[in-house]
C-alpha positions as CSV (number, residue, x, y, z in Angstrom):
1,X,-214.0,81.3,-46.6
2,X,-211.8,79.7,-43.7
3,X,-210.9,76.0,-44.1
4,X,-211.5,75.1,-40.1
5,X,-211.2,71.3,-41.3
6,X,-208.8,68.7,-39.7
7,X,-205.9,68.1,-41.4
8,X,-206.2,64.4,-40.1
9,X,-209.7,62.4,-40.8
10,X,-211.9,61.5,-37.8
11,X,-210.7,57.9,-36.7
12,X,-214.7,56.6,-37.4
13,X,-213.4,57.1,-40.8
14,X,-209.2,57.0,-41.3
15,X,-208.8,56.6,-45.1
16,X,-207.8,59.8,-46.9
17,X,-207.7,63.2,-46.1
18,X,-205.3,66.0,-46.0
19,X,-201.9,65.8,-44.0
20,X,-199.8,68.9,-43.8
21,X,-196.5,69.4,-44.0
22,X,-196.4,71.9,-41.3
23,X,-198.0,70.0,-38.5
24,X,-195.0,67.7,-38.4
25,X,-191.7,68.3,-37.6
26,X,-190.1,64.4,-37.5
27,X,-191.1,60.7,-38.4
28,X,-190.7,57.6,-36.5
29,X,-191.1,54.6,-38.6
30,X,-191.5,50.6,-37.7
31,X,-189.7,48.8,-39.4
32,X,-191.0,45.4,-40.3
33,X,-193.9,45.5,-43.0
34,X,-193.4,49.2,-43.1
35,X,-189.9,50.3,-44.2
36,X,-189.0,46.5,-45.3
37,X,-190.4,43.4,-46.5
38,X,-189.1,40.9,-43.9
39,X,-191.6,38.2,-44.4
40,X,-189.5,35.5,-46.3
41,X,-186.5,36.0,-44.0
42,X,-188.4,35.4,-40.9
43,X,-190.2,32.4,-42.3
44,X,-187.5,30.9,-43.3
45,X,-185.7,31.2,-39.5
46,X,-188.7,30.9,-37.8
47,X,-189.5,27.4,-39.7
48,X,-185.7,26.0,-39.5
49,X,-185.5,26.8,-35.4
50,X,-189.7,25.1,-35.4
51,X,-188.1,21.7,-37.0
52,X,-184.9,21.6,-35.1
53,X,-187.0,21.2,-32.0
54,X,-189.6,18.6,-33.6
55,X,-191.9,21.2,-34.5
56,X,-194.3,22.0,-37.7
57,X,-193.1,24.9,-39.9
58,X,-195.9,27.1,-40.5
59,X,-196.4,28.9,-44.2
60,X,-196.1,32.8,-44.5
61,X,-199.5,33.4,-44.5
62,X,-199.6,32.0,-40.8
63,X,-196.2,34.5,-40.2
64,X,-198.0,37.6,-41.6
65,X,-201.1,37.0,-38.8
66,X,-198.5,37.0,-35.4
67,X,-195.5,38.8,-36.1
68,X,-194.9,42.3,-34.8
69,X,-195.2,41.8,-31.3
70,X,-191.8,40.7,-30.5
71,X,-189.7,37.5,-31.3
72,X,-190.8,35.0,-28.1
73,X,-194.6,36.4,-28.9
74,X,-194.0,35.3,-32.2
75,X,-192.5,31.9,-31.5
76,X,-195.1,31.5,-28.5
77,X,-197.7,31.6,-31.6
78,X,-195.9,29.6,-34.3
79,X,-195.3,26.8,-32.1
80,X,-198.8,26.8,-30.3
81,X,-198.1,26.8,-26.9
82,X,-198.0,29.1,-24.5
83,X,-195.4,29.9,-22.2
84,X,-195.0,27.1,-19.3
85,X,-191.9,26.1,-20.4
86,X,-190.2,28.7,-20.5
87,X,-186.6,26.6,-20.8
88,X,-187.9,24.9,-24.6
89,X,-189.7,28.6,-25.0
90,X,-185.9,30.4,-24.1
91,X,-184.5,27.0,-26.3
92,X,-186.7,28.0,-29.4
93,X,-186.2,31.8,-29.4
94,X,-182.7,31.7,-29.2
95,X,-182.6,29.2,-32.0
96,X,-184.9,31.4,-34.3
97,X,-183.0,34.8,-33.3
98,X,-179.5,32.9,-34.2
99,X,-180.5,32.0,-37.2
100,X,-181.9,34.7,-38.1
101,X,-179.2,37.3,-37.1
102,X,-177.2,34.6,-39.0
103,X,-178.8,36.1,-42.7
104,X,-180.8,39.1,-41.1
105,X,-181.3,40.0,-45.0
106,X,-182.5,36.5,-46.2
107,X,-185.6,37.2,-48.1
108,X,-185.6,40.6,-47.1
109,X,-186.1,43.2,-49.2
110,X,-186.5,47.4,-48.7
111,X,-190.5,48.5,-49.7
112,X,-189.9,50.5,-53.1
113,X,-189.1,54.0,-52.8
114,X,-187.7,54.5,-49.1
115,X,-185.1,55.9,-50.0
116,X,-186.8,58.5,-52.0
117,X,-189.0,58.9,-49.2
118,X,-186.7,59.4,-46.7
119,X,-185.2,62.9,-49.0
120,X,-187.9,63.8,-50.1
121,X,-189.1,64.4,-45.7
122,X,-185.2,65.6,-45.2
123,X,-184.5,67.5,-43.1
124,X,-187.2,66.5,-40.8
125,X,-185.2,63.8,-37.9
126,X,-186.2,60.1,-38.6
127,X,-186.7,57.1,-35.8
128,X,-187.2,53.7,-36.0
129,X,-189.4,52.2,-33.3
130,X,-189.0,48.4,-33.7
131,X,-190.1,45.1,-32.0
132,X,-187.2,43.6,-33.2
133,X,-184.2,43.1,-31.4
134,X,-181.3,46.2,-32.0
135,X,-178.4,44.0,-32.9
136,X,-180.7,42.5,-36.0
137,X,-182.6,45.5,-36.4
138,X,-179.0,47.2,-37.2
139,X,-177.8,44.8,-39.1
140,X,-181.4,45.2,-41.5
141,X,-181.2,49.1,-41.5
142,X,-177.2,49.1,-42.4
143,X,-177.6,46.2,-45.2
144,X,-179.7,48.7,-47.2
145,X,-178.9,52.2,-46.2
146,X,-180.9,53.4,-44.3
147,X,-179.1,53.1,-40.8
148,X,-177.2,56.2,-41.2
149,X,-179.8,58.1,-41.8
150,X,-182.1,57.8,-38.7
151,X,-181.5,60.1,-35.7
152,X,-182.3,56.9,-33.4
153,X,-183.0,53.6,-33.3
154,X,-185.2,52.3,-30.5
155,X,-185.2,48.5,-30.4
156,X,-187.0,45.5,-28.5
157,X,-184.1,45.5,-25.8
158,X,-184.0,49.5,-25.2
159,X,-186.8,49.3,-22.8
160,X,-188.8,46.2,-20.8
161,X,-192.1,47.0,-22.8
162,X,-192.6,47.1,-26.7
163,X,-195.2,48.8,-28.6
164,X,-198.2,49.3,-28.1
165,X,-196.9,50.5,-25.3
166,X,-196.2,54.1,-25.9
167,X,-192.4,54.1,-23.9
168,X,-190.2,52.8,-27.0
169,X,-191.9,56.1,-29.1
170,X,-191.9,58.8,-25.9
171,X,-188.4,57.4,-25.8
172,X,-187.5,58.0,-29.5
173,X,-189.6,61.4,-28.9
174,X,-187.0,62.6,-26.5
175,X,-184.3,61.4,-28.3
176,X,-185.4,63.1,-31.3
177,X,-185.8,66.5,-29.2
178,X,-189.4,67.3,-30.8
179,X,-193.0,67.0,-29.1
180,X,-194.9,64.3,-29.0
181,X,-197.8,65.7,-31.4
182,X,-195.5,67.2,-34.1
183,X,-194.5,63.2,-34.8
184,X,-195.6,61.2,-37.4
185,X,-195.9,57.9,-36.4
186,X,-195.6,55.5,-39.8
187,X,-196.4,51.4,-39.7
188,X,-198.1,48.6,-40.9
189,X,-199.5,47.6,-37.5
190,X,-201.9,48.1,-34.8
191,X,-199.1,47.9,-32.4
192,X,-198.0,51.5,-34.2
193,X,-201.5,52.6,-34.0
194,X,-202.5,52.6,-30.6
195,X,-198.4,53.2,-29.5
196,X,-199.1,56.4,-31.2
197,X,-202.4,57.5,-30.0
198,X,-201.3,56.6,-26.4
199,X,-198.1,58.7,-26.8
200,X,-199.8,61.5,-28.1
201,X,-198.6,61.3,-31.4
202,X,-200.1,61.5,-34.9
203,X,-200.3,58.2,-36.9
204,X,-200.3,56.9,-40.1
205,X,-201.2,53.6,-41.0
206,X,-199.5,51.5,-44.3
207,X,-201.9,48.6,-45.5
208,X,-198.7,47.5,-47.5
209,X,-197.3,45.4,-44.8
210,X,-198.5,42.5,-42.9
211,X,-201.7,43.2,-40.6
212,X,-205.6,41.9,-42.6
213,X,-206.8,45.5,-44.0
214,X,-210.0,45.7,-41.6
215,X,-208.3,45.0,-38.1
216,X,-205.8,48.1,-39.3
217,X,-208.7,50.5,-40.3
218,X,-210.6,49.1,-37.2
219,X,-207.4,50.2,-35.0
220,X,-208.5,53.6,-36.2
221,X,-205.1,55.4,-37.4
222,X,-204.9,59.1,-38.2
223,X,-204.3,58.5,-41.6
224,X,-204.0,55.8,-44.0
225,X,-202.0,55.3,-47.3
226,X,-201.4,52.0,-49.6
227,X,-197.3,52.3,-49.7
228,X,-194.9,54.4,-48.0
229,X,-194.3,55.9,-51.3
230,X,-197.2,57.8,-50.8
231,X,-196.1,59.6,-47.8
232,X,-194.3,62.5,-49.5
233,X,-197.1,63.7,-51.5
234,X,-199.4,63.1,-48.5
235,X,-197.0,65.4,-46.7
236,X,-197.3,68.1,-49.2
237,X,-201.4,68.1,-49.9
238,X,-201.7,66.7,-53.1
């Protein structure tokens, strides 16, 4: 009997199903929420650069719920105003980012076994797509290793659009030198989600990181796994 079954599940129904090895030929990973744990050190940043400017520090909780879509979206939504002054706007994004490239590893810790992950998909090419800024987004990536590892890095200032617009992962794409649909696309976000689907690309969504469980599943993802520690064995069927 043939198995003539999807390796990936319909996306009425993204939770587990099987995801071969040999429909994918290179990964591009977020970073935030999906390869780290970044919470604590953008808290604490985010809260110093809200009091410095007479501002009420919000509690992680409120971080998990707006970040991923870039540092002034974040800042827009910690601060709770929108964007019509964009000098104390410019004032209190500059203030976070400085701080935070300041101790880019404050509170910040590496997801358990990425490093293991990242071997055991060797010699597959790795990217990391990110809404964060390169210069802090290098600094991250070199404190615990994983920099020198990754073909490419595509950051918040490569291009004039983040995810989910699908440029930063066409761009990785073509940096990598493989298709759009032999990528996996791995992260914790919507953002990655629908980057992915409009890019062409395969995605896998991590309910480890920081977006509520239901708005993930609801952004229908390819394929979904607790922890990126799962992905190896994903990869291979079991």
């Amino acid at each position: 009997m043939i198995d003539d079954s999807p390796p990936f599940p319909s996306r009425t129904a993204p939770f587990r199903a099987r995801l071969l090895a040999t429909d994918i030929d290179a990964v591009i990973f977020d970073l935030d929420g999906t390869l780290v744990d970044s919470l604590g050190g953008i808290t604490a940043a985010l809260n110093e650069a809200l009091v410095a400017d007479g501002l009420s520090p919000v509690t992680p909780e409120r971080v998990r719920t707006i970040v991923g879509d870039g540092p002034r979206s974040l800042c827009l939504r910690a601060a709770g105003f929108d964007d019509g002054d964009p000098r104390r706007v410019d004032r209190l994004v500059g203030d976070f980012l400085g701080r935070y490239a300041a101790e880019p590893v404050r509170g910040t810790v590496p997801y358990p076994g990425v490093h293991e992950v990242l071997e055991a998909l060797t010699p597959r090419p790795f990217a990391v797509c990110t809404n964060k800024g390169r210069r802090v987004a290098e600094l991250v990536l070199e404190s615990f290793g994983i920099l020198p590892r990754l073909r490419t890095l595509v950051a918040e200032d490569d291009l004039p659009v983040r995810k989910p617009d699908p440029r930063p992962l066409l761009l990785a794409a073509e940096r990598l030198g493989v298709s759009p649909p032999r990528i996996l696309v791995v992260g914790d976000g919507v953002q990655d989600v629908a980057a992915a689907r409009a890019a062409g690309m395969r995605s896998c969504a991590l309910l480890q990181g920081y977006t509520l469980r239901d708005a993930l599943l609801a952004a229908g993802p390819d394929f979904v796994l607790e922890r990126i520690d799962e992905l190896p064995d994903a990869l291979r069927g079991s």
